[in-house]
N, C-alpha and C positions, 0 to 999 in steps of 0.2 A: 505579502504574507505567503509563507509556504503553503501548497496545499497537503493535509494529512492524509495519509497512503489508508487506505480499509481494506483488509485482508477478505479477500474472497473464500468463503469456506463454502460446503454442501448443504448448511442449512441457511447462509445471504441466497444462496441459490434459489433454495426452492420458497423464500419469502417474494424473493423477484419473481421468479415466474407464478406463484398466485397473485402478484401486483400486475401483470402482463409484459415482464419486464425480462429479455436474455440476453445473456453477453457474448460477446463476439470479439475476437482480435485482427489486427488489421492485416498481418500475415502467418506465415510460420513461425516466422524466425522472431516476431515482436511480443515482449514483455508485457503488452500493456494490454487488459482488455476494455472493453467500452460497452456498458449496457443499449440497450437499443428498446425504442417502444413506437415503434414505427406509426407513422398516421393510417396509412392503408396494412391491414392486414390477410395476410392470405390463411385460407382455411378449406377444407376439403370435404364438403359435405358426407357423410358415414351414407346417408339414404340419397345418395347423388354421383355415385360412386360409377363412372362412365368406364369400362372394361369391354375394351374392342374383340371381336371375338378367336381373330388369329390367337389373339395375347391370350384367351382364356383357355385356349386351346394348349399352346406351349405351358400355361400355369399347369394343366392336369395331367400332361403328357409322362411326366416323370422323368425328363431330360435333365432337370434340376430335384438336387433335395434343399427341403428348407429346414431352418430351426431357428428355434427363437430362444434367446440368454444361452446358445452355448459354448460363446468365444465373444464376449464383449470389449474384452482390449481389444485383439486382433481386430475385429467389424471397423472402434474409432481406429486405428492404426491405416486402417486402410483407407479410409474417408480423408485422413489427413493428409495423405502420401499422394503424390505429385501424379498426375496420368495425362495422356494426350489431350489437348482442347483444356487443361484443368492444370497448368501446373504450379499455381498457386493457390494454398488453401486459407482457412480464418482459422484455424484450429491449432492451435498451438501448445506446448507441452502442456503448459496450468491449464489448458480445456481438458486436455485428455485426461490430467490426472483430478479433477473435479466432476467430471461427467464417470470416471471410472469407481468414486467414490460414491458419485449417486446409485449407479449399479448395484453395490454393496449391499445398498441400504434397500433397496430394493424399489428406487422411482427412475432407474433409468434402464431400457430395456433394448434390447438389440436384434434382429431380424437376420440368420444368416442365408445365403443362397450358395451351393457347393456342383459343382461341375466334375465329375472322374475323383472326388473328394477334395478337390482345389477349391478355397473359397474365392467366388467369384462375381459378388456382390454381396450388397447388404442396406441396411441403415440402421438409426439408433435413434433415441429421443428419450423426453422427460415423462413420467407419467404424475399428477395429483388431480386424487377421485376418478371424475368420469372425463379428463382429457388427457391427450397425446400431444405433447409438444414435440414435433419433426426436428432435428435438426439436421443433420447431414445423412444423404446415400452415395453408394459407389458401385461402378461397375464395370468388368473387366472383359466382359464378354457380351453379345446383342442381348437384350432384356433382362439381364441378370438383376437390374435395380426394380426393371418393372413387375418384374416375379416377385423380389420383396415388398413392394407397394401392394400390391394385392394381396398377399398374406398378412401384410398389417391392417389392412381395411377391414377383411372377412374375419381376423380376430380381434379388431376392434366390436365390430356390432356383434358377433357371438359371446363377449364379455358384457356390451352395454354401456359400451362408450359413448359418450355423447358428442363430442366437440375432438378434432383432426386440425389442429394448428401448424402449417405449414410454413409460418414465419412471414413470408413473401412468394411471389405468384412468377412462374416461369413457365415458358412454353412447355417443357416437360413436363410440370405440372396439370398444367391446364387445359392438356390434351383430356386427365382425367374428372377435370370437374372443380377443377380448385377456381374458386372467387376471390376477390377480393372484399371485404367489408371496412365500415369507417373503424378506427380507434374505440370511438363509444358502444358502438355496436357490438364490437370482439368483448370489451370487456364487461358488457352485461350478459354477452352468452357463457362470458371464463366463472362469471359471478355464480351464474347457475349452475355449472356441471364443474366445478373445483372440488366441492364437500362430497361429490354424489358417492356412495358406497359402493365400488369397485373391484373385486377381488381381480388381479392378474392372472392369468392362467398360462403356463407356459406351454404346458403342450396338452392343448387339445384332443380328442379322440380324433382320430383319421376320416374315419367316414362323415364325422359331423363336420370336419374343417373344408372336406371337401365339397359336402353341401354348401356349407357357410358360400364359397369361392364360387359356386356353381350358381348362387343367388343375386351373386353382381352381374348376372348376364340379365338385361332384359326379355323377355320372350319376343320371339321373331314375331314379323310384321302377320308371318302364316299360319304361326301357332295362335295370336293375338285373334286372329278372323275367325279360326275354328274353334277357339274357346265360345261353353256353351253359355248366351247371353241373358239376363233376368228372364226375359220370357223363354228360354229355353227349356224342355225338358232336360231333368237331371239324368 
């Protein structure tokens, strides 16, 4: 018996991803894609968010500018496109033009990072309620993708997001905090913060984003000593 073809549209999409469900192609060049719901799931804690302090430092410096939604073909275009150490991707045209339709509609959102005005990193992902589903970053220059991880983190929790799904767990990840959890566990955390009431914010007020970014630094070992303790006077 043949099996019947089901056409992937932007709303099979976003049914699969509140089921815990994303798809994936096996290269560029291939036709076909393959949902995936992996046993181990990787996720990146919002209030666990590990931001070394060189990197927070290049974040504020203003070496980079960032924006968020304002070249989201360009962002996947370039996540797709071939680079050193990477020259085969899962993204292939029907991703691009189904995640560029999610855009549209306004659950798929993009992170850009620009160098002398070259863009030079980025990422992009799925938004429903209060989570972020990661799918692909790039980057052409040192830090360029880590500089957009940190702006998606610090305007994750300044919107009041709950849940940073990562898909899967990579040492670049997990330099910044990303775990792994079981299957059952992702999907009673997606159960919870799926419906959550969410508004997107795309661009931020300046001085708040930069608090936001300035709040994933833990306070040093010296500052933590000299803070004034319960019995302390105020």
């Amino acid at each position: 018996m043949s099996r019947r073809h089901v056409e992937i549209t932007p709303d099979l999409m976003l049914r699969a991803y509140r089921a815990g469900l994303f798809p994936m192609a096996e290269a560029r060049g291939s036709a076909r894609l393959y949902w995936l719901d992996p046993e181990m799931r990787g996720v990146l804690p919002l209030d666990g968010f590990h931001l070394p302090r060189r990197l927070a430092r290049t974040v504020l410096s203003g070496e980079f500018s960032v924006t968020c939604d304002s070249d989201f073909p360009a962002t996947i275009a370039m996540c797709a496109a071939p680079a050193p150490g990477r020259e085969e991707t899962w993204i292939n045209t029907e991703i691009e033009g189904l995640f560029t339709a999610l855009h549209a509609m306004g659950h798929a959102h993009s992170i850009e990072v620009r160098q002398g005005g070259a863009l030079v990193g980025g990422l992009y992902g799925v938004t429903l309620g209060g989570v972020f589903f990661g799918e692909s970053m790039f980057s052409r220059v040192r830090d360029a993708s880590k500089v957009a991880l940190v702006h998606l983190v610090a305007r994750l929790r300044l919107m009041g997001f709950s849940l940073l799904d990562t898909q899967f767990i990579t040492g670049h990840l997990a330099q910044f905090g990303t775990v792994e959890i079981p299957r059952a566990a992702y999907k009673t955390r997606l159960a919870d913060a799926v419906d959550q009431p969410v508004v997107w914010d795309a661009a931020p007020e300046p001085d708040v984003l930069s608090q936001a970014i300035r709040a994933l630094r833990p306070p040093s070992p010296e500052a933590a000593s000299s803070a004034p303790g319960p019995s302390d006077s105020p």
